[in-house]
C-alpha positions in Angstrom: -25.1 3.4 30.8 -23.9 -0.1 30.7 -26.2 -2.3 29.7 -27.4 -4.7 32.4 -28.1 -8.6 31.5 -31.9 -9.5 31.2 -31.6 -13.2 31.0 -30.9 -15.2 34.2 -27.8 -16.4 34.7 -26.9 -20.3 33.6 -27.1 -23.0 36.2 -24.3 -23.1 37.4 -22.0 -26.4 35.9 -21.4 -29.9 37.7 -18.3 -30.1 39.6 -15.1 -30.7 37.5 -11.4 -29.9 37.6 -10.9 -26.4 36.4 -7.5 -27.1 35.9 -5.1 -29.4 33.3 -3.5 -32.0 35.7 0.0 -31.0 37.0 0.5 -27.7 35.0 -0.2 -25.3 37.6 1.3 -24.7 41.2 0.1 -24.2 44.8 0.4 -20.5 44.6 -1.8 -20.5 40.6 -4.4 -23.6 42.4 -4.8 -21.1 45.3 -6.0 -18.2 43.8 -8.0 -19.7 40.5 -8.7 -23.5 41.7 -12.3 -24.7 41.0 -13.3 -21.4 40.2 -17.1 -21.7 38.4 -18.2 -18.3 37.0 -22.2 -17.4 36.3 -23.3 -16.0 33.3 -22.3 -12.9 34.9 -18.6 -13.8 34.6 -17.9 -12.1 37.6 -13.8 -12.3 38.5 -14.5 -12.9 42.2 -16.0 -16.1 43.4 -19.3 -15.6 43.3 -21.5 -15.8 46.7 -24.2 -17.8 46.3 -26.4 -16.6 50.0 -29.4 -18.9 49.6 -30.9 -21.9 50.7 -32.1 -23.8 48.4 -32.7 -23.9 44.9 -36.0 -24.1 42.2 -36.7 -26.9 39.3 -38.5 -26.0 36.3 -40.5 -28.9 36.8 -41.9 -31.5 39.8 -40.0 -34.2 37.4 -36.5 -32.2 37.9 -37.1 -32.2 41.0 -37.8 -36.0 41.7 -35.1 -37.0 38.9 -32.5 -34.9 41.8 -33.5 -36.6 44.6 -33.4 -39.7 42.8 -29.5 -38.5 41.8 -30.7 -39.0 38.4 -29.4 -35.8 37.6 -26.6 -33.6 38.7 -27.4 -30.7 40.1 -27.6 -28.4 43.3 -30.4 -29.6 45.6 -30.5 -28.0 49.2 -27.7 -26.0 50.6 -27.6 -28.1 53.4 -26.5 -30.8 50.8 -24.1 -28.7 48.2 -24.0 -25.1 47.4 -21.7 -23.5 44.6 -20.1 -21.7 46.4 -18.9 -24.2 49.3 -18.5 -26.5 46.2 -15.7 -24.0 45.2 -14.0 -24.1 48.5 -14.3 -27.5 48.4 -12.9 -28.1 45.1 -10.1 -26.0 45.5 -9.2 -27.5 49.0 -9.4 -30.7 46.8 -6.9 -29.8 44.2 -4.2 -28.1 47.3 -4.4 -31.7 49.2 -4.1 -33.4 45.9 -7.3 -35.5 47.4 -10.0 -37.6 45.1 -12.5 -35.6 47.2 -13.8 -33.1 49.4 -16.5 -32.3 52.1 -16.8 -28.5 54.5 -18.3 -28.3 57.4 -19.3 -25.7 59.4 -16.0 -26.0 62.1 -13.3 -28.2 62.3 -14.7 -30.0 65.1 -17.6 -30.8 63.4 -15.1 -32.1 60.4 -13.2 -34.2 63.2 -16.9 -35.7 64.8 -17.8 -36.6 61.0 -14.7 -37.9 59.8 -14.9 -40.4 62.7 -19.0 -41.3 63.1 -19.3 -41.5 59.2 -17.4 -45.0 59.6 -17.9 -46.4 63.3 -20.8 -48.1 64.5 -21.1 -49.7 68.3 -18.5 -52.3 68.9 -15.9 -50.9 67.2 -12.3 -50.0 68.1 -11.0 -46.5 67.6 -7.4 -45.9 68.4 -5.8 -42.5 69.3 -2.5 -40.5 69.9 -2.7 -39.3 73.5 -1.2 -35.8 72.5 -5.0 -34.2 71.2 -6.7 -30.8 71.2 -9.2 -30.8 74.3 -11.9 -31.0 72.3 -10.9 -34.1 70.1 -9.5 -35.9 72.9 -13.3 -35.2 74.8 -14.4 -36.9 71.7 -12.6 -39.8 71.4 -12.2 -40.5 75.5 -15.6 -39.7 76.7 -18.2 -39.4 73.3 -17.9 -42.2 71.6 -17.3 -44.9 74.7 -21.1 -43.8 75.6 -22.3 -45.6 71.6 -20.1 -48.4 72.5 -17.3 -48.1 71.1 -13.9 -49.0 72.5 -10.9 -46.5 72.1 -7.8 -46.7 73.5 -4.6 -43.7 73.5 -1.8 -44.5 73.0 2.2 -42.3 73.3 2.0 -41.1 69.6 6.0 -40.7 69.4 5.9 -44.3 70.4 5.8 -47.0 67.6 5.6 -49.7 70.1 2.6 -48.4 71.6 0.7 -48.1 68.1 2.1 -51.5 67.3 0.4 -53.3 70.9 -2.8 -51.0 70.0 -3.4 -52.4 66.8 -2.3 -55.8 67.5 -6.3 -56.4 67.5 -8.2 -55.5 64.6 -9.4 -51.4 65.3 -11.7 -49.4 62.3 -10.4 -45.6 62.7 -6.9 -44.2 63.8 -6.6 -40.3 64.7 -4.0 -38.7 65.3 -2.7 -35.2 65.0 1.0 -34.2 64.0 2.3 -32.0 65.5 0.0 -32.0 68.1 -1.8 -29.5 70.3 0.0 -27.5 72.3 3.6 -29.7 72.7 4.1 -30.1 68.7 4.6 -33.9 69.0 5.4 -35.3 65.4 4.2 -38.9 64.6 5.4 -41.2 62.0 2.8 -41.1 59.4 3.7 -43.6 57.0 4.8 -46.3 60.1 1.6 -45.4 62.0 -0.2 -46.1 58.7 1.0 -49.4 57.9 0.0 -50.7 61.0 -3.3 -49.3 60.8 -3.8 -50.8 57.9 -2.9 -54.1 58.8 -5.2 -54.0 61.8 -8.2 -52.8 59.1 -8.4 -49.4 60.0 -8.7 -46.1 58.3 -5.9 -43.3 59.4 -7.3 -39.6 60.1 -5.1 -36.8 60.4 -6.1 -33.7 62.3 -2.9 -31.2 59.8 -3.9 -28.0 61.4 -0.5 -27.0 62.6 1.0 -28.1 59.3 -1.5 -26.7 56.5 -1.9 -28.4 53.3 1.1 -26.2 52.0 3.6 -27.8 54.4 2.6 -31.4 55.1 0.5 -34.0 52.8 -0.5 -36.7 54.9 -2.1 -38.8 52.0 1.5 -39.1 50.4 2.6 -40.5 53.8 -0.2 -43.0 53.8 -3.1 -41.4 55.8 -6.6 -42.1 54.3 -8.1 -39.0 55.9 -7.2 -35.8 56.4 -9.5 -33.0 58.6 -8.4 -29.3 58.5 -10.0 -26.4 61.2 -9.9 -23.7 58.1 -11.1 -21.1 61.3 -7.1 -21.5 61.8 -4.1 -20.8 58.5 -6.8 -21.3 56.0 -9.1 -18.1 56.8 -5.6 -16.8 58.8 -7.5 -13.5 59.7 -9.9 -14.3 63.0 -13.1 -14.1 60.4 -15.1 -17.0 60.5 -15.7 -21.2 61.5 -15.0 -23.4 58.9 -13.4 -27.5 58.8 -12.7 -29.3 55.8 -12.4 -33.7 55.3 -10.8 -35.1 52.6 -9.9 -38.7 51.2 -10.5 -41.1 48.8 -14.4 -40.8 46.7 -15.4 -44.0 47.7 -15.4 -42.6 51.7 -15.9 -39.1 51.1 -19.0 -39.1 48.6 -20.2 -42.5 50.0 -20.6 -42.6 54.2 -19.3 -39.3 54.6 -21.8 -37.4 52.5 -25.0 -39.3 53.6 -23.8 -38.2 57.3 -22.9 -34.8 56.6 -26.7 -34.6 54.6 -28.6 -36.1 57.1 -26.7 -34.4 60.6 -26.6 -31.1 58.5 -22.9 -29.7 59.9 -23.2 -27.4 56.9 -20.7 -24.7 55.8 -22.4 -21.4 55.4 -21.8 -20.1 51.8 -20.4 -16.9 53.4 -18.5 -18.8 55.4 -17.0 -20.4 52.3 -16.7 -17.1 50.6 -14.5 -15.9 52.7 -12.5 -18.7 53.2 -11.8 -18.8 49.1 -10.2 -15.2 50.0 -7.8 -16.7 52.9 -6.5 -19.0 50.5 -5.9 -16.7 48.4 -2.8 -15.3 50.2 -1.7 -18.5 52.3 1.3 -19.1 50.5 2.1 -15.5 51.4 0.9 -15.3 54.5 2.4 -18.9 55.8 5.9 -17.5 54.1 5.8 -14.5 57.2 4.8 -17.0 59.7 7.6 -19.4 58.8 10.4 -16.5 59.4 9.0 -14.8 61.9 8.6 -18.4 64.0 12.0 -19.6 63.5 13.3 -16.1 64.5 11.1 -16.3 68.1 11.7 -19.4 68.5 16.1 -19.0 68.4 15.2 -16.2 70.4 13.2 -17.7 73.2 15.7 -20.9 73.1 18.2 -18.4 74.5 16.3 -16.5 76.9 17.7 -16.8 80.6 14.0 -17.3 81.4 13.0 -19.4 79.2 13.7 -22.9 80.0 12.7 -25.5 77.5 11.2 -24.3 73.7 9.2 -26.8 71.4 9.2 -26.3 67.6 9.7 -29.3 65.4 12.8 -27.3 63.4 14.4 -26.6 66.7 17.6 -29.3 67.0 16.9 -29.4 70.5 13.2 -30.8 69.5 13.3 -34.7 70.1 11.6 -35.4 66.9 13.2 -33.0 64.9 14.9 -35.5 61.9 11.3 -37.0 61.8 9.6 -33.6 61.3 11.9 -32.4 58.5 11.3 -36.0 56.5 7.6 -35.0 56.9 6.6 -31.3 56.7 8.1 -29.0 54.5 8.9 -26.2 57.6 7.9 -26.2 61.1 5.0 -24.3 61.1 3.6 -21.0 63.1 3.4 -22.7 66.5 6.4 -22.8 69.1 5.5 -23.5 72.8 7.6 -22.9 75.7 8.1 -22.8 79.4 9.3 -20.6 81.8 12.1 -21.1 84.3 10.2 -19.7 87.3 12.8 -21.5 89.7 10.9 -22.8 92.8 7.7 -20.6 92.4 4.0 -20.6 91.3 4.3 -21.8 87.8 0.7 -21.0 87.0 0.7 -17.3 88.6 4.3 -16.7 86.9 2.5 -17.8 83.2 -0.3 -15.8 84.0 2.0 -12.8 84.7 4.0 -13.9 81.3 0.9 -13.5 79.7 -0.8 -10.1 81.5 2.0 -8.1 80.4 2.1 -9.0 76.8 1.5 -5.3 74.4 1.2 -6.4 71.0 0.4 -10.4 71.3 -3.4 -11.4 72.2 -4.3 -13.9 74.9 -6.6 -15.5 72.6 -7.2 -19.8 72.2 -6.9 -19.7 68.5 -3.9 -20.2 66.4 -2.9 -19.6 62.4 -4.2 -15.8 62.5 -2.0 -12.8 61.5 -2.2 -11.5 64.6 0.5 -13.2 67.2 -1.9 -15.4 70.0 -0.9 -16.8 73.0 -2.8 -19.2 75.5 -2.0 -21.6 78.5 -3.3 -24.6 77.4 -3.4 -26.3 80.8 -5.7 -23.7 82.1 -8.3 -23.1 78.7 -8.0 -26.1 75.5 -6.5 -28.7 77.7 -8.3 -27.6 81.1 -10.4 -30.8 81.2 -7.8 -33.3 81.5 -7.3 -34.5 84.8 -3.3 -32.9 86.5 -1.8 -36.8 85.9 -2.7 -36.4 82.2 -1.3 -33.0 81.6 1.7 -33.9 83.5 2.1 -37.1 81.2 1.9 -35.0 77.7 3.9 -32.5 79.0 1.6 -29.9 79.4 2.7 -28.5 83.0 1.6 -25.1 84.4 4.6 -22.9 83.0 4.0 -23.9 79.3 2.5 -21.4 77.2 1.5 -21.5 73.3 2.3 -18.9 71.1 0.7 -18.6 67.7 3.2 -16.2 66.0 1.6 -13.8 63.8 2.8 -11.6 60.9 3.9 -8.1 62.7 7.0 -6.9 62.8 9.7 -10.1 64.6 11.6 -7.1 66.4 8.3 -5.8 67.7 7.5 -9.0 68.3 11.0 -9.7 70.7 10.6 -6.6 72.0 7.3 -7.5 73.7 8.1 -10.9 74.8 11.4 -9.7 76.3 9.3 -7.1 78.7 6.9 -9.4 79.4 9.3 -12.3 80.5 11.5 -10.1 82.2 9.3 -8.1 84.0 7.7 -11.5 85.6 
């Protein structure tokens, strides 16, 4: 019988890079990055499913609230396990720091109230997920501060934006659902000469296909519910930037609004990244094999994926991301008809791919954004990003591409 260890296991070490600096790659940081074993030495991550944590004695305990000592408080504050995650998402972004939360909205709310107060300016691409742009156009003009949107594809717009001084820029390339690209490093440089801090929502990119702190970003915010778990699992968003922000105004909001990442949560997340290289390899194929196909299909009339030469930032998007991602959206030619009823038929008849509002899973998704994430904005604004009534998004997934044509074609032709 195998002989079973008595004494606890160590505390578990302060957080520190697992890894000699630039001798590993993405796939090697994926799988082993941050990793802190237990006495134990268990190979997997190890869960850590508790609360909070015990001191041998009351002056421990005031010496760690004090930060006189290093060590884990309050799962609400740090756990090891979500220090993992973090550590590891660290290492991927090449980032001085790292902070999960519990969804990537609650990474975008935090990444932008951590540094605004009332008075402020807080400019925006127009081009935003539903929920962001609810954010930024109705949340935070209620604690008094200004924001303004601007055409993200349009330089001259940021340039008039920021002509005044603003604190926070957001913007997300390629945006949700028409796969906009914005120039990073030009949008940054006026930012920063208007004193403002750049965030970029890089959902649709990953951290394996875009870095938006090598293009001059200060922020970066990641829904890990999308590539990052990949599988439909579980909530999860990750921030990351520079230590001064991330362990300075960033933590003491994240402590005291207690967004926390469940340590499951973070558990499982350590496995998705895992097998993103892999996974985001499948993606990238089978995408740029539906989106050729769609771009020829009779009823098909306009397709939008940044690889795509027809795509009006296309030059732009290879300079920035290293593939176009596992998004392509298009419309359907539905001549003089009910756009809306003809998507909806598009949609009804689909076999294999879900009508589902997520995106980045393994399983191919599809949605109509003007009628579920971008429902709230009024017709005039759709209209103006380009979100009309026969544009559908489709998350492709990692089945078979034939099967995946196959089921598209019957569905399209049969509405």
């Amino acid at each position: 019988m195998t002989e079973l260890l008595t004494e606890p296991p160590l505390a578990v070490p302060p957080i520190t890079s697992a890894l000699p600096e630039g001798e590993w790659h993405e796939e090697t940081l994926l799988v082993r990055g941050g990793t802190m074993r237990s006495a134990f030495g268990e190979t997997s991550e190890a869960l850590f499913l508790n609360s909070g944590f015990v001191y041998p004695r009351a002056e421990d305990a005031e010496a760690a609230f004090k930060g006189e000592n290093d060590r884990f408080i309050y799962s609400r504050y740090a756990n090891p396990t979500v220090a993992m995650l973090e550590e590891r998402l660290r290492l991927l972004e090449g980032a001085e720091a790292c902070r999960t939360t519990a969804s990537g909205m609650a990474a975008v709310f935090a990444s932008i109230m951590a540094q605004v107060k009332a008075g402020d300016r807080v400019v925006a691409s127009r081009a935003l997920f539903g929920s962001i742009h609810y954010i930024v156009g109705e949340l935070l003009p209620g604690y008094g501060i200004e924001t303004e949107f601007v055409d993200g594809t349009d330089l001259a717009s940021w340039e008039a934006a920021l002509s005044r001084p603003a604190a926070v820029v957001f913007l997300e390339t390629p945006s949700n659902p028409t796969l906009e690209i914005i120039d990073v490093p030009a949008v940054s440089a006026l930012a920063h000469a208007a004193g403002a801090q750049v965030i970029v929502d890089n959902v649709f990119a990953t951290p394996i296909l875009q870095k938006p702190l090598e293009l001059g970003a200060d922020i970066v915010v990641y829904s890990a519910t999308k590539h990052i778990d990949g599988q439909g699992r579980c909530l999860g968003g990750g921030i990351l930037g520079r230590s001064e922000y991330i362990d300075g105004p960033l933590q003491m909001f994240l402590r005291h609004t207690g967004p926390a990442l469940s340590p499951f949560n973070a558990w499982t997340l350590l496995k998705g990244l895992e097998t993103l290289p892999l996974r985001l390899d499948r993606h990238l194929s089978n995408t740029r094999a539906i989106a050729r196909y769609l771009e020829d299909h009779p009823l098909v009339k306009r397709v939008l994926f940044p690889e795509l030469l027809s795509h009006p930032q296309q030059e732009l998007a290879r300079q920035q991301m290293r593939a176009g991602g596992s998004v392509v959206s298009f419309e359907i030619n539905n001549g003089q008809g009910d756009a809306k009823a003809a998507a909806f038929q598009v949609l009804n008849r689909l076999k294999i791919v879900d009508i589902s509002n997520n995106l980045g899973d393994s399983k191919s998704l599809v949605t109509h954004p003007a009628t579920t994430t971008h429902q709230r904005l009024p017709v005039e604004e759709r209209a103006q990003l380009g979100i009309t009534d026969a544009l559908i998004r489709l998350s492709v997934g990692l089945e078979n591409v034939e099967d995946l044509k196959a089921d598209l074609d019957q569905a399209l032709s049969g509405a």
